[in-house]
C-alpha positions, 0 to 999 in steps of 0.5 A, a space after each residue: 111777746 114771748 120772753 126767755 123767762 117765760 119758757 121752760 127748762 130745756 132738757 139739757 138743764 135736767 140732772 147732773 150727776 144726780 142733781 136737778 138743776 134747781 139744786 145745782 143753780 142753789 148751790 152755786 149761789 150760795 157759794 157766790 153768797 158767800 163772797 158779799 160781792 152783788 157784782 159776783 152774783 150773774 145770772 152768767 156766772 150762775 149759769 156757767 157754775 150751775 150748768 144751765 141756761 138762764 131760762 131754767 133760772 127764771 122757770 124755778 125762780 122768777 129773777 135774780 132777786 128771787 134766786 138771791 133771797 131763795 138761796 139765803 133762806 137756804 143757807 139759814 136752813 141749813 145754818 139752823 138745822 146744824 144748830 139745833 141738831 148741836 144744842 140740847 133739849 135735856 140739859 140745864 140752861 147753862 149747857 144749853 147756852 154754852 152749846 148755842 154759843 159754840 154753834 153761833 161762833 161756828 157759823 159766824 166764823 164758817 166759809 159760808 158765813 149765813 148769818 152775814 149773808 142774811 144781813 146782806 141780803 136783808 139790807 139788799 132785797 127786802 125791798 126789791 120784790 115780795 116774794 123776796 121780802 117773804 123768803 126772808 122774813 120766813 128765814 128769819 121766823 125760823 131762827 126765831 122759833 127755834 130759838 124761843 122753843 129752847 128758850 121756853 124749856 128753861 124760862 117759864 111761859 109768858 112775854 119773857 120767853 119772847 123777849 130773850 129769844 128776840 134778843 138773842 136773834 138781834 145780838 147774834 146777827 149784830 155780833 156777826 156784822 162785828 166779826 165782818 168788821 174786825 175778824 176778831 174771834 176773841 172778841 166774838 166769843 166774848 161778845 157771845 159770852 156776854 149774850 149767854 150771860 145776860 140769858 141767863 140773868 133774865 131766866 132767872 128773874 
């Protein structure tokens, strides 16, 4: 038997406005991510924000999960890309970590909140699919790459270098789920303040 989920896009989901649909299907539930609300997130809703039919969402994405975990790893990419395009490779470790710094509190603070938003989803998806599970773990790998190439300009080679940059994922996402909580931005920068502290210790012993 034939399911909708086996046909293709029909060709009234092509491009709107010079957008393919698998872009606008994207965006519109990142958008939807960024409310934290799993009864928000409908492949109706989708549709209708998107412009499509939800076959077009089961052809570029297989299911919810699928689409959920593939917009997540969006929202890091373009968290990321901010993030290293903000921090310094010819500067001293101290400047570095003020540039992370800012960069981590602009994105735990912004509307669409990526680093809560992978929290989440880890928490909801990582055991629903594989290729769920994969798309986050790729994400997350990502974030630690970019992390450990900057921290290993300023810390000579060796385990050092991979145990700052885990700590420094770890801290950052924990002092997003605190923000969640309190809302205090205050208390986020300090939090940062102390991360960038305790980097700066570590790389010098």
């Amino acid at each position: 038997m034939v399911t909708d989920t086996a046909l293709p896009p029909t060709r009234a989901d092509g491009a709107v406005g010079g957008q393919p649909a698998e872009e606008r299907i994207l965006r519109a539930t990142m958008a939807a991510l960024a409310e934290l609300d799993p009864a928000a997130i409908t492949i109706k809703a989708l549709c209708r924000a998107a412009q499509v039919t939800p076959p077009t969402i089961y052809y570029h994405f297989g299911n919810k999960d699928g689409l959920l975990a593939s917009a997540v790893e969006r929202l890091v990419d373009d968290w990321l890309a901010a993030v290293d395009a903000a921090v310094g490779r010819d500067t001293t470790l101290a400047v570095t970590i003020d540039q992370a710094i800012a960069a981590w509190t602009g994105a735990i603070t912004a509307p669409s909140r990526p680093l809560a938003v992978f929290a989440w989803a880890t928490l909801l998806l990582a055991d629903s699919s594989e290729p769920a599970r994969a798309a986050l773990v790729r994400a997350r790998d990502r974030g630690r790459g970019m992390i450990t190439d900057v921290v290993a300009l300023h810390v000579p080679p060796g385990p050092l270098v991979d145990t700052v940059a885990g700590l420094v994922v770890d801290s950052v996402i924990a002092a997003a789920v605190q923000y969640e909580l309190d809302h205090d931005e205050q208390g986020l920068r300090a939090r940062l303040a102390a991360l960038g502290t305790a980097v700066g210790v570590l790389a010098a012993h």
